[in-house]
PALUM-329276 format. One record per residue (C-alpha): residue number from 1; residue in three letters; x, y, z. Coordinates in nm, 4 decimals, always signed. Layout:
residues N
> NUM_ALA_X_Y_Z $
...
//
This chain:
residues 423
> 1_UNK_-4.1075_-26.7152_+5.2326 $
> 2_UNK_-3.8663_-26.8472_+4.9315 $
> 3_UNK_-4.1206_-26.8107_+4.7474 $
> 4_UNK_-4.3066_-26.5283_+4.8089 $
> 5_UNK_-3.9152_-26.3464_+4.7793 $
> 6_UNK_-3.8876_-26.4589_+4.3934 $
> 7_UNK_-4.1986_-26.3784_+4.3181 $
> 8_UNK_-4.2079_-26.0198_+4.4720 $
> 9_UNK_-3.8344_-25.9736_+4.2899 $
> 10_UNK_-3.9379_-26.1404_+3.9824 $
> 11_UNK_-4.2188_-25.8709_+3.9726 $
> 12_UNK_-3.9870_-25.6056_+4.0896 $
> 13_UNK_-3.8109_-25.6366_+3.8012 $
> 14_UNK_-4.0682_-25.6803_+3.5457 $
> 15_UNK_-4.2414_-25.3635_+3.6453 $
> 16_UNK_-3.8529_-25.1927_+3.6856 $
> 17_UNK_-3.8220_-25.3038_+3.3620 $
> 18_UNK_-3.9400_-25.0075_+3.1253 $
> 19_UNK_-3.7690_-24.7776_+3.3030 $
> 20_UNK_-3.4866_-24.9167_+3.2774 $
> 21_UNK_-3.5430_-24.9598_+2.8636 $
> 22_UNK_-3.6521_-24.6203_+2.8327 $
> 23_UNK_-3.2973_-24.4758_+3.0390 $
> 24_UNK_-3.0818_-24.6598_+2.8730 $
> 25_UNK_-3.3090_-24.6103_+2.5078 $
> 26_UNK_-3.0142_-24.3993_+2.3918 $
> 27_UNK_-2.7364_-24.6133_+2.4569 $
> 28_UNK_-2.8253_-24.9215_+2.5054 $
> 29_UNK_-2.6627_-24.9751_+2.8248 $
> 30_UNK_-2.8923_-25.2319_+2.9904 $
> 31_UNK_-2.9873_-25.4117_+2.6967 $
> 32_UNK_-2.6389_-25.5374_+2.5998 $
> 33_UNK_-2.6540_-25.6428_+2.9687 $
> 34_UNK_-2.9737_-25.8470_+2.9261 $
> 35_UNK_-2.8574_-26.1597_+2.8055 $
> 36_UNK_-2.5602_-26.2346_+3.1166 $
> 37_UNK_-2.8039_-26.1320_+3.3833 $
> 38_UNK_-3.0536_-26.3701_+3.2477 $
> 39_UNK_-2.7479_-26.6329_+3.3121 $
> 40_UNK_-2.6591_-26.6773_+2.9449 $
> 41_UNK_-2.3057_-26.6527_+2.9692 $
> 42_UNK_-2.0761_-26.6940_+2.6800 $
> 43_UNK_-1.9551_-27.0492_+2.6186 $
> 44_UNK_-1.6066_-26.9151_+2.5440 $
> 45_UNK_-1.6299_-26.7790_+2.9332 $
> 46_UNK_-1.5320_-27.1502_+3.0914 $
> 47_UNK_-1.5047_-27.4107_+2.7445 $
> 48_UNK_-1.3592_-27.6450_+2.9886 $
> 49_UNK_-1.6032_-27.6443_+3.2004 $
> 50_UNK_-1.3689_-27.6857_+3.4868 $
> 51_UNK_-1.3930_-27.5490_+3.8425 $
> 52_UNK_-1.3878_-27.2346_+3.9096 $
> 53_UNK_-1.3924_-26.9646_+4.1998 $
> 54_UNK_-1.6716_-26.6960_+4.1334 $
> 55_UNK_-1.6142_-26.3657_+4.2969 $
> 56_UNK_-1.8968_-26.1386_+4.3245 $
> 57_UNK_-1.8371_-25.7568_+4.4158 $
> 58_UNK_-2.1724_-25.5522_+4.3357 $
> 59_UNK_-2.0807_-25.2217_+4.2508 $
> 60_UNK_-1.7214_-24.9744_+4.2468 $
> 61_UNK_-1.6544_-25.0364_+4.6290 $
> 62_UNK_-1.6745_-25.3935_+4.6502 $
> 63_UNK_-1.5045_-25.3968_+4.2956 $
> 64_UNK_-1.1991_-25.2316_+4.4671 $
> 65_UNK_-1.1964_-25.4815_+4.7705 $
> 66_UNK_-1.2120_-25.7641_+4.5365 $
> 67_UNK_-0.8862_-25.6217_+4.3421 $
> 68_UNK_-0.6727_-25.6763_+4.6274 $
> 69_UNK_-0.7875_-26.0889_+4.6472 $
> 70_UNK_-0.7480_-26.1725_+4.3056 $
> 71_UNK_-0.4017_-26.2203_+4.2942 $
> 72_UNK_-0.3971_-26.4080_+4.5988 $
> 73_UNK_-0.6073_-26.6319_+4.5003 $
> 74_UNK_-0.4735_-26.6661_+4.1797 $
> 75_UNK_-0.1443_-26.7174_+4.3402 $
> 76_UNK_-0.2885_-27.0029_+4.6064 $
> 77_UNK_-0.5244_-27.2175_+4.3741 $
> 78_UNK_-0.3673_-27.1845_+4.0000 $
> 79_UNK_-0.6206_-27.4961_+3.8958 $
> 80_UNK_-0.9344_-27.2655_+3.9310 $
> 81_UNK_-1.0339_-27.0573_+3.6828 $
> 82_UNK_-1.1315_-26.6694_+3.8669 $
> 83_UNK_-1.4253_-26.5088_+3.7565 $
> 84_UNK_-1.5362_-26.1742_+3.8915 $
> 85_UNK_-1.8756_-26.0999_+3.8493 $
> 86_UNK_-2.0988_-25.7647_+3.9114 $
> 87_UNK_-2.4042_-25.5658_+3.9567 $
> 88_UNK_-2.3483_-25.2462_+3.8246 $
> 89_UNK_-2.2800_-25.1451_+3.4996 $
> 90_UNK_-2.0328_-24.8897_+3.6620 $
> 91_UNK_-1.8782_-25.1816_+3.8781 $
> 92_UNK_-1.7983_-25.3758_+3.5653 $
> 93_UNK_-1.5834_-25.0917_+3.3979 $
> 94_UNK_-1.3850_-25.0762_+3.6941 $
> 95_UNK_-1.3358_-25.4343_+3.7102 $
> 96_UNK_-1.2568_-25.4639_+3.3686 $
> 97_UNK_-0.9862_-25.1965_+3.3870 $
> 98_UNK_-0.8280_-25.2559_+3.7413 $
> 99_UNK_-0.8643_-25.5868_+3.8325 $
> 100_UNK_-0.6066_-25.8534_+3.7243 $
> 101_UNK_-0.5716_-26.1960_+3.7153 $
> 102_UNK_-0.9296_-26.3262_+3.6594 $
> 103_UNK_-0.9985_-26.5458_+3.3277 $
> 104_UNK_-1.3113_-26.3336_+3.2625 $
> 105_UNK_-1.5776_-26.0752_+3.4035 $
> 106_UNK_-1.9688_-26.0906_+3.3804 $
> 107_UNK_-2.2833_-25.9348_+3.5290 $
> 108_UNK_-2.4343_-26.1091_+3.7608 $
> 109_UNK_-2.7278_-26.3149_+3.7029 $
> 110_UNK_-3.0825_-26.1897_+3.8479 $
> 111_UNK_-3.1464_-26.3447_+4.1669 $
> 112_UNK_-3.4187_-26.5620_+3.9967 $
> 113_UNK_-3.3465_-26.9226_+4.0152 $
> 114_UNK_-3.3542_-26.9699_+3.6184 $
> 115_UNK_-3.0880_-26.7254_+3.5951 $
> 116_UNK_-2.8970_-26.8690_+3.8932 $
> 117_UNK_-2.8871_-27.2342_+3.7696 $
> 118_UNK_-2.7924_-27.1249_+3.4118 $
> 119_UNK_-2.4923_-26.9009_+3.5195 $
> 120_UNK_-2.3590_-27.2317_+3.7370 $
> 121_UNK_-2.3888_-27.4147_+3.5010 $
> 122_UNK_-2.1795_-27.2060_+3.2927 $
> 123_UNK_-1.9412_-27.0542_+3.5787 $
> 124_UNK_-1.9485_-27.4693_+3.7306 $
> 125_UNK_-1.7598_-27.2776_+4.0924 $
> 126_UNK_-1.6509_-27.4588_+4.3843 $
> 127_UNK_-1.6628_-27.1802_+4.5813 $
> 128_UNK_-1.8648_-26.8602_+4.5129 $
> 129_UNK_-1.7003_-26.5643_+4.7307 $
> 130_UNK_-1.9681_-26.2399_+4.7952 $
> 131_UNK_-1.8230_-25.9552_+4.8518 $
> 132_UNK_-1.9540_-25.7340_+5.1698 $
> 133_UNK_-2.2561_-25.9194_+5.2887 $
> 134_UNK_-2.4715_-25.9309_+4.9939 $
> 135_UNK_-2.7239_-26.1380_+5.0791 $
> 136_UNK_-2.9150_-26.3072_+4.7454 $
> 137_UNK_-3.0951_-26.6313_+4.8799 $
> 138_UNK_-3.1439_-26.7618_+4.5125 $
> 139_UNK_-2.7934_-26.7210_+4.4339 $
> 140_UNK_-2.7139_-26.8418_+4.7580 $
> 141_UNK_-2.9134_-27.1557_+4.7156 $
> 142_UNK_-2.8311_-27.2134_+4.3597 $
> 143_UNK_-2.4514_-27.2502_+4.5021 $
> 144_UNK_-2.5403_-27.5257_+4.7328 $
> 145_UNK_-2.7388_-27.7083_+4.4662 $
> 146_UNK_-2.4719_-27.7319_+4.2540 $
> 147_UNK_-2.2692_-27.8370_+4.5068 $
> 148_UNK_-2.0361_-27.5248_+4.5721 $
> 149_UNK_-1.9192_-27.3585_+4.9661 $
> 150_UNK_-2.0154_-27.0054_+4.9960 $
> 151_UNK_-1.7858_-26.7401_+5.1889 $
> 152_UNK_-1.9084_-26.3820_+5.2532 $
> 153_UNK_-1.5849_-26.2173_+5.2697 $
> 154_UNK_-1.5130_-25.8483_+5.4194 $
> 155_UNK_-1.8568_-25.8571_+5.5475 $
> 156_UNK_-2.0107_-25.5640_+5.7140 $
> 157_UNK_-2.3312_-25.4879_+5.8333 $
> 158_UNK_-2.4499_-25.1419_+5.9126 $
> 159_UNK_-2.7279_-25.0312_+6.1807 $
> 160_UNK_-3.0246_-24.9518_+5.9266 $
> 161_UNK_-2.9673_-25.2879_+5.7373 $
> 162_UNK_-3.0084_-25.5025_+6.0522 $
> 163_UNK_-3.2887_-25.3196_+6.1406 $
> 164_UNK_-3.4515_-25.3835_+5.8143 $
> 165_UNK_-3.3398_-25.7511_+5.8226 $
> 166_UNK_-3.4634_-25.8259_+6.1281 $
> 167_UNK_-3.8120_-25.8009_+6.0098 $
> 168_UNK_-3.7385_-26.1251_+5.8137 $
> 169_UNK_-3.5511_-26.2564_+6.0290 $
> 170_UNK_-3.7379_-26.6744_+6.0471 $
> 171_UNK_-3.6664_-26.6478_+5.6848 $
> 172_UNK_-3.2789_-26.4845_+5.6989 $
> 173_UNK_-3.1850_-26.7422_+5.9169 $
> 174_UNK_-3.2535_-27.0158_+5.6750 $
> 175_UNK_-3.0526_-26.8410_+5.3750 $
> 176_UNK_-2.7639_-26.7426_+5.6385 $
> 177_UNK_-2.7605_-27.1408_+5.7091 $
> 178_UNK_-2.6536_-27.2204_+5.3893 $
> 179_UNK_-2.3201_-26.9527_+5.4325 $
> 180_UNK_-1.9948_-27.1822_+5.5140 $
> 181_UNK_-1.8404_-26.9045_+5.6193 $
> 182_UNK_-1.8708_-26.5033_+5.7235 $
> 183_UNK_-1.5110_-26.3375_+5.7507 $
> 184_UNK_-1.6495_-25.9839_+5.8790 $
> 185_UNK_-1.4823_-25.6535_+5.9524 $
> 186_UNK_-1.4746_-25.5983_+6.3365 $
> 187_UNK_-1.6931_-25.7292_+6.5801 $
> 188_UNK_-1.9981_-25.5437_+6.5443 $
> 189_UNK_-2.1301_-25.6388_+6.2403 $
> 190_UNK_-2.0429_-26.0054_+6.3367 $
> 191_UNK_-2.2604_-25.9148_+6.6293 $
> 192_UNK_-2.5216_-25.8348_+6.4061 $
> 193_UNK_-2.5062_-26.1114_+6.2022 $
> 194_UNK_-2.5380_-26.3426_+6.4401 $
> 195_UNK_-2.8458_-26.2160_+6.5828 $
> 196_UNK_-2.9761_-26.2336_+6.2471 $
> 197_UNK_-2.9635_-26.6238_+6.2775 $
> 198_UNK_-2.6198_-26.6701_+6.1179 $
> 199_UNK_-2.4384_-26.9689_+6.2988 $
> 200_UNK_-2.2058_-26.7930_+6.5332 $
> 201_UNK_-1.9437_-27.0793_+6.4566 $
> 202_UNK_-1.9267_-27.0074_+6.0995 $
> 203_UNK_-1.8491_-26.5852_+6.1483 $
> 204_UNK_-1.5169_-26.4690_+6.2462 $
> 205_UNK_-1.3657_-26.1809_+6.2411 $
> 206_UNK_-1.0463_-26.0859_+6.0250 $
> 207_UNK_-1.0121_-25.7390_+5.9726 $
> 208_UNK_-1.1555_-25.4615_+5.6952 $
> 209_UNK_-0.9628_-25.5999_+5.3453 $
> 210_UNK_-1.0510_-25.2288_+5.2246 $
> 211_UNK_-0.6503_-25.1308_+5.4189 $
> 212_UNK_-0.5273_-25.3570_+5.1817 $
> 213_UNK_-0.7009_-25.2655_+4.9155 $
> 214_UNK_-0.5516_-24.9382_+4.9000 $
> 215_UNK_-0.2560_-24.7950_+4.7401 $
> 216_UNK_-0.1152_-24.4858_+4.6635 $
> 217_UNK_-0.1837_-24.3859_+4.2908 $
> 218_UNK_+0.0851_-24.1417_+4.1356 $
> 219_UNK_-0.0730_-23.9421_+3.8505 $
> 220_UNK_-0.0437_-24.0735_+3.4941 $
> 221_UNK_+0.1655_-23.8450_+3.2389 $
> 222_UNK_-0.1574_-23.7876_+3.0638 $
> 223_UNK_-0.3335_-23.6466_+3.3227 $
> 224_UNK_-0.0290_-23.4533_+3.4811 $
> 225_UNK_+0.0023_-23.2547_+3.1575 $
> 226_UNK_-0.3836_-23.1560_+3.1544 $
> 227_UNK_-0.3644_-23.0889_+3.4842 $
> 228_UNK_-0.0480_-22.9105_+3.4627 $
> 229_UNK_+0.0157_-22.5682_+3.7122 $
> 230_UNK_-0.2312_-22.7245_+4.0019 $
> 231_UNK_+0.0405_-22.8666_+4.2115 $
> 232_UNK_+0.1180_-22.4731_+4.2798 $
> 233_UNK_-0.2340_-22.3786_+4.3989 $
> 234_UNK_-0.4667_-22.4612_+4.6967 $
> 235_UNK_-0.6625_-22.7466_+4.5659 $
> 236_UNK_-0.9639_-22.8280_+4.6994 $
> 237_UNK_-1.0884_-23.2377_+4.5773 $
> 238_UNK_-1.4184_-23.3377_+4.6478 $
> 239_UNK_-1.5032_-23.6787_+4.5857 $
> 240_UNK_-1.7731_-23.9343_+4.5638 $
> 241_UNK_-2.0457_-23.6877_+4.5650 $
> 242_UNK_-2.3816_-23.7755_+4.5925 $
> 243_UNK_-2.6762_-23.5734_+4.4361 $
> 244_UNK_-2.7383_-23.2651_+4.6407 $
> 245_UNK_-2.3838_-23.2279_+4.7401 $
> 246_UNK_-2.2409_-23.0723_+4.4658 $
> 247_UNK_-2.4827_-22.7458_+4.5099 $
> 248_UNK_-2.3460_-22.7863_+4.8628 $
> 249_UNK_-1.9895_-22.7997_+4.7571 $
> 250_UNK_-2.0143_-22.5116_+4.5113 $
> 251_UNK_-2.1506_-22.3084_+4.7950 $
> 252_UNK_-1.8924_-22.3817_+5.0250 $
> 253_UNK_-1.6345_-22.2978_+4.7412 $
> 254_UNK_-1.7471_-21.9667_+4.6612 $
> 255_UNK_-1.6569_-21.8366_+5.0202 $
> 256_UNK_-1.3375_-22.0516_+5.0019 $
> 257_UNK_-1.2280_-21.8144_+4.7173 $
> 258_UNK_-1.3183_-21.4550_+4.9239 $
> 259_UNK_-1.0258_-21.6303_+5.1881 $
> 260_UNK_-0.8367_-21.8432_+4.9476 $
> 261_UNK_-0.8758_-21.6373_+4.6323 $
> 262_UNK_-0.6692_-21.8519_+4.4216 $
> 263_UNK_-0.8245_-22.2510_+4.5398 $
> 264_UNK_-0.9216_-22.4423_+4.2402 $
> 265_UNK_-1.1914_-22.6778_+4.3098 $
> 266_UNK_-1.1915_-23.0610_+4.1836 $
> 267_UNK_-1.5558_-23.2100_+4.1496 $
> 268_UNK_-1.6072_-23.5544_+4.1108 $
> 269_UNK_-1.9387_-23.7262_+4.1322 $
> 270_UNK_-2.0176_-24.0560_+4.2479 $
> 271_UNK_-2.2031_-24.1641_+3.9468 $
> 272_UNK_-2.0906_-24.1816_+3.5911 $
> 273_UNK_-2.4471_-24.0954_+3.4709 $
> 274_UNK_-2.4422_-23.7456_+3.6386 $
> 275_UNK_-2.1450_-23.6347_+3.4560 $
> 276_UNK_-2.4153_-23.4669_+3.2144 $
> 277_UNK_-2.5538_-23.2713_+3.5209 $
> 278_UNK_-2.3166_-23.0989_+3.6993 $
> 279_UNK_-2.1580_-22.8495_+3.4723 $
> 280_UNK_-2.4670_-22.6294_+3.4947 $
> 281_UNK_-2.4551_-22.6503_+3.8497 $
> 282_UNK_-2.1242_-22.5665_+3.8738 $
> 283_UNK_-2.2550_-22.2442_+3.5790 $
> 284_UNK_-2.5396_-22.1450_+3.8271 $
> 285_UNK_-2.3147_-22.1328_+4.0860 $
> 286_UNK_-2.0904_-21.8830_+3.9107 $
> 287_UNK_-1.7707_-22.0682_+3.7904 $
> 288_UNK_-1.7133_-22.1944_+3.4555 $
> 289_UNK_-1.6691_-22.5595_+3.4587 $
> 290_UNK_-1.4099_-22.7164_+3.2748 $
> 291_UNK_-1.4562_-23.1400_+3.1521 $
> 292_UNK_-1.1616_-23.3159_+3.2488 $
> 293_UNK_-1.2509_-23.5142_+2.8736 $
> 294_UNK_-1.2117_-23.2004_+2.7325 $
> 295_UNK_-0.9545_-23.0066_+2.8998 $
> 296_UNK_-0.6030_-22.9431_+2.6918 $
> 297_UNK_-0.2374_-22.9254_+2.8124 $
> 298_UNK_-0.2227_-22.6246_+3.0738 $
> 299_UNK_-0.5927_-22.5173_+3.0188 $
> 300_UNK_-0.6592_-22.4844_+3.3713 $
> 301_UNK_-0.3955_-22.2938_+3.4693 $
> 302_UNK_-0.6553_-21.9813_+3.5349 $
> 303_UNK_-0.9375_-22.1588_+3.5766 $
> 304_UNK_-1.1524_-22.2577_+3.9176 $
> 305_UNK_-1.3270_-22.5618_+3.8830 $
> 306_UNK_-1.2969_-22.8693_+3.6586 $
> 307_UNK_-1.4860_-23.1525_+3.6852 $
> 308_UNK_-1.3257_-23.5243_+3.6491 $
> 309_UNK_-1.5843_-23.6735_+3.4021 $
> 310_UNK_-1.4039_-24.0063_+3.3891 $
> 311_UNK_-1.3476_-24.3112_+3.5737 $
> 312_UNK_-1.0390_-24.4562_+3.7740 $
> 313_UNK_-0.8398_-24.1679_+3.8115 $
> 314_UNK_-1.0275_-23.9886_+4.1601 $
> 315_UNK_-0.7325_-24.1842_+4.3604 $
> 316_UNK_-0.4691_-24.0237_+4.1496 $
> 317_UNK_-0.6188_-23.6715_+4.1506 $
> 318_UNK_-0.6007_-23.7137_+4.5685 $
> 319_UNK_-0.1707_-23.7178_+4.5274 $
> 320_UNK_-0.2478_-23.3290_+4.3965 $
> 321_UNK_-0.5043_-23.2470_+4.6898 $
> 322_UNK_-0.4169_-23.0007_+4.9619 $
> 323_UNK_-0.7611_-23.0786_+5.1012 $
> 324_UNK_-1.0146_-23.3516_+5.0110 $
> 325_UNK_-1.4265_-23.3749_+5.0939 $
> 326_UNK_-1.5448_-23.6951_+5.0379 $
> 327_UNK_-1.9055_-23.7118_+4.9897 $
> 328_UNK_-2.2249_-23.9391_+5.0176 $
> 329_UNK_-2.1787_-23.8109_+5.3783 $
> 330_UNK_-2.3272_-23.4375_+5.3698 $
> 331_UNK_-2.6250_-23.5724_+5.2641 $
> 332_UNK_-2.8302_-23.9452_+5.4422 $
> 333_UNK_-2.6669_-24.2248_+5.1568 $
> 334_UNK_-2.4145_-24.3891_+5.4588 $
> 335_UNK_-2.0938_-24.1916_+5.3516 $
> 336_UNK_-1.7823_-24.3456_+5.1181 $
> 337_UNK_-1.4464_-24.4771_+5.1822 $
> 338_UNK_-1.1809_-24.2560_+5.2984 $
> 339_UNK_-0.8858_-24.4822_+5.2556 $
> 340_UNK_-0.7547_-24.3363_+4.9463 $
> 341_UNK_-0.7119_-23.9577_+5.0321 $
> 342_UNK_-0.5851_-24.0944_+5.3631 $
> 343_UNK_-0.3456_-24.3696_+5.1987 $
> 344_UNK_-0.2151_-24.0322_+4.9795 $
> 345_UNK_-0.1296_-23.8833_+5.3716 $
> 346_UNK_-0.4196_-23.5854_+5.2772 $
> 347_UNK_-0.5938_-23.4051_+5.4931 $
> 348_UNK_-0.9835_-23.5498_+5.5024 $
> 349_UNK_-1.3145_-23.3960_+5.5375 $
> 350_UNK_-1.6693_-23.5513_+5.5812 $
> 351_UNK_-1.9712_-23.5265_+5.6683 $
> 352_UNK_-2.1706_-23.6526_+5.9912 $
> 353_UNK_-2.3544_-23.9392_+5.7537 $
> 354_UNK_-2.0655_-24.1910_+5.7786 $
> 355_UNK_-2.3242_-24.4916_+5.9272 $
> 356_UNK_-2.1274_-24.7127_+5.6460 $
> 357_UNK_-1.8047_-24.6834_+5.7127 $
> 358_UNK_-1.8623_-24.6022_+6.1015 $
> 359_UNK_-1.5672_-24.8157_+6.2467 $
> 360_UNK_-1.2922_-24.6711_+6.0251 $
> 361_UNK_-1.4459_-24.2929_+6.0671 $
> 362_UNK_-1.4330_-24.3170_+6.4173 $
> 363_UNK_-1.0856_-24.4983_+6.4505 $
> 364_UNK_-0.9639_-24.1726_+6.2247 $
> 365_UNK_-1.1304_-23.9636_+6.4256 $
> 366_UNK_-0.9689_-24.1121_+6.7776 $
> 367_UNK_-0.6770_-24.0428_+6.6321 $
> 368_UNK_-0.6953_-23.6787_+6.4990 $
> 369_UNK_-0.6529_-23.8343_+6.1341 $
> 370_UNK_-1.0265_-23.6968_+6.0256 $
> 371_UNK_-1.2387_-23.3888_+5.9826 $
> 372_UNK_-1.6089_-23.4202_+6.0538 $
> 373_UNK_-1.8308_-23.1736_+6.0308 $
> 374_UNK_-2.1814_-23.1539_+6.1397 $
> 375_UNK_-2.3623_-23.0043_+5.8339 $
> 376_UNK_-2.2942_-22.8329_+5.4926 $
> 377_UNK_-2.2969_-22.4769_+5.7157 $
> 378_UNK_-1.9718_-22.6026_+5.8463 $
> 379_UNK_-1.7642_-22.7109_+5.5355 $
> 380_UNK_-1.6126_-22.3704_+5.4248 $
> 381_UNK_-1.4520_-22.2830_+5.7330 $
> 382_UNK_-1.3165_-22.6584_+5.7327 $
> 383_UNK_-1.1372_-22.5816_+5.3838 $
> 384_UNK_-1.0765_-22.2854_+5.4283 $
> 385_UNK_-0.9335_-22.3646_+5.8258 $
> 386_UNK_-0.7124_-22.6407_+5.6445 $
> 387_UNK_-0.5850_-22.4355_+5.3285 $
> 388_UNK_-0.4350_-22.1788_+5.6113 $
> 389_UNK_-0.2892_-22.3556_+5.8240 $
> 390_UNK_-0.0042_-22.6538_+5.6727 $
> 391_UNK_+0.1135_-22.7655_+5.9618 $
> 392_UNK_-0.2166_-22.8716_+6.0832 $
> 393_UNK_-0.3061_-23.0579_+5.7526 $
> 394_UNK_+0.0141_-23.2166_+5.6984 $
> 395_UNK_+0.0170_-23.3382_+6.0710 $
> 396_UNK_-0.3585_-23.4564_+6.0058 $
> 397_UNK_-0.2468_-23.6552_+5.6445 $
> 398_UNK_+0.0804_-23.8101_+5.8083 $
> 399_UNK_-0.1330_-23.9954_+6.0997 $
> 400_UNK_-0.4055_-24.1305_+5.8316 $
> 401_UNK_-0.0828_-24.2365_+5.6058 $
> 402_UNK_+0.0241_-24.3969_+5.9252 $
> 403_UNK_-0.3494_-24.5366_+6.0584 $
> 404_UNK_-0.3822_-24.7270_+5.6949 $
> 405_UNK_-0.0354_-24.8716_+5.6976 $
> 406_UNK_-0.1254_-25.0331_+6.0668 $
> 407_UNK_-0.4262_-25.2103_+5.9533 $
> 408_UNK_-0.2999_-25.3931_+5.6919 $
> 409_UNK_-0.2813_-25.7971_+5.6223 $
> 410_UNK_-0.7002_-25.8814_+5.6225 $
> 411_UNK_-0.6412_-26.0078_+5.3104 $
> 412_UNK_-0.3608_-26.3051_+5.3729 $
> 413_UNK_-0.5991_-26.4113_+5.6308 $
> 414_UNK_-0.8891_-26.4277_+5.4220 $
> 415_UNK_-0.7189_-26.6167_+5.1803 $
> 416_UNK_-0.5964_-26.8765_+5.4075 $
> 417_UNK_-0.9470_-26.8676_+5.5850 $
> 418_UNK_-1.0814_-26.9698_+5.2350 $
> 419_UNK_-0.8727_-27.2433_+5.1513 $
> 420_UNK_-1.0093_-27.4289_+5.3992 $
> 421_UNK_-1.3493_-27.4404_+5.1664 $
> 422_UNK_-1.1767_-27.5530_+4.8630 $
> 423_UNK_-1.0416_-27.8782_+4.7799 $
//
């Protein structure tokens, strides 16, 4: 089954391969990329050759649970070098730009065991930390070879990935073996994971580190002046969108304005790469769309809609919101995290796809801290509702502020869980 894995991925990617060439042929985004997830990492990464702890976050959400255990760790074993490696290209400019306190970033190596063996050679960690349950057997294995503990940290696993796991299950069980420890989010997915074949005295659970990893962002002076006038308006911030949203969004907005003539409307999509997109959805829809790249000092004072075309600054462009959407949850992709509007005490909206972040949507909902919806029809009258009525969106804002403030500390815990792994 090892086998048959790396040789299906190995011809995954080969075949994944000129596509991948022929996006990026203007750029060159994944060919400067190549070379680290091949495992050739720079020899000025760890000239020492010393021990290290390797942090893996995939993408932008594990990226931002990661930032909150850096300096921990940092703090608690100041002989290891920290490296923080990732998936995504767009998970590596966050890291790069937020995170501090690691010696260096890279991508990831492909989960090929060439790749593996050459990156620990290079990285040389004692313990390799994976952020979320990402499950890579080769990189997995490649740990234990070299003689590093492996801890899955903030681990979750949803409904539709057990399901799809469980077909391999003979073969999960043997990768899960070679796990020292799973520190998972609430009971459920520990549940989960130990049907899977994980050793049920190795999983605990601690807590979601994403409570910790939040914090309330006040808006830069740069930003403030483009954006300056909003603070007087009904804004309206939707975040995180997924493709198929936005035309969603747009439509809801246009019968915002017939209530709410004067909401402005803050798009922000998921993905850096559909920046190019959405302005002439946001033309066919009727508004003129303004780039936040482009926008000068009190250009949208009479303006509707601007889209934020850059990353890292959704969380501060929440502090303005008088209501926030946050997407991937209109449409089937799981939903996305709702702790920064909340951490900002605003008033949130989603949609019924939340199947990733299930646990903290329905805590917020038990508590009146949450909108859902049940479909796109709905999401006007949910602004709109909101924009009228203050008290009601203040009260909603104050008791997420509150929610997120009560769930903190599953980060000291996973730090002192980990210790125990390195020595």
């Amino acid at each position: 089954m090892h086998f048959l894995y790396t040789l299906a991925l190995a011809i995954a990617l080969f075949l994944a391969a000129p596509f991948f060439l022929w996006k990026g042929r203007g750029t060159g985004k994944y060919l400067h990329s190549f070379s680290q997830r091949m495992g050739r990492l720079p020899p000025s990464l760890n000239p020492g050759g010393g021990l290290s702890l390797w942090v893996h976050a995939v993408s932008v959400g594990e990226v931002l649970v990661a930032r909150a255990l850096i300096g921990p760790l940092r703090e608690r074993f100041p002989q290891h070098k920290l490296f923080v490696s990732t998936t995504t290209l767009t998970g590596n400019a966050v890291a790069r730009r937020t995170v501090t306190g690691a010696d260096a970033f890279f991508f990831a190596p492909f989960d090929l065991p060439g790749p593996v063996g050459r990156a620990m050679e290079a990285v040389n960690p004692a313990l390799l930390v994976l952020v979320e349950t990402e499950i890579w057997p080769n990189l997995i294995h490649g740990a234990r070879r070299h003689g590093a503990r492996v801890a899955v940290v903030n681990g979750r696993l949803s409904q539709k990935s057990f399901t799809s796991y469980r077909r391999v299950r003979p073969f999960l069980r043997r990768v899960l073996a070679e796990v020292d420890l799973f520190l998972m989010q609430g009971e459920a997915h520990a549940g989960r994971l130990r049907d899977l074949g994980a050793p049920p005295e190795r999983v605990r659970v601690l807590g979601n580190m994403k409570f910790d990893a939040t914090e309330t962002k006040r808006i830069s002076g740069d930003l403030g002046r483009l954006l300056d006038g909003v603070p007087g308006r009904p804004l309206w911030v939707a975040g995180s969108t997924m493709p198929g949203e936005d035309e969603m969004v747009l439509a809801a907005f246009r019968h915002v304005r017939q209530h709410v003539p004067e909401a402005a409307l803050i798009l922000a999509p998921r993905h850096p790469e559909r920046f190019g997109e959405v302005p002439a959805l946001v033309e066919a829809a009727g508004f003129r769309c303004l780039l936040r790249t482009r926008l000068q000092p009190g250009g949208w004072r009479n303006g509707p809609v601007v889209l934020l075309d850059t990353l890292g600054e959704l969380a501060q462009v929440y502090s303005l919101a008088s209501v926030v959407f946050v997407g991937g949850s209109l449409v089937p992709t799981g939903g996305h995290n709702i702790l920064e509007p909340a951490v900002a005490g605003k008033a949130v909206i989603v949609g019924p796809h939340m199947e990733n972040f299930r646990e903290i949507a329905d805590q917020f909902r038990a508590e009146g801290a949450l909108v859902q919806i049940g479909s796109a029809d709905e999401l006007a009258a949910a602004v709109v509702g909101l924009l009228n009525d203050t008290e009601r969106r203040d009260s909603i804002g104050a008791r997420a502020r509150a929610l997120v403030d009560r769930n903190r500390g599953a980060v000291g815990l996973t730090v002192d869980a980990l210790a125990g792994l390195v020595a």
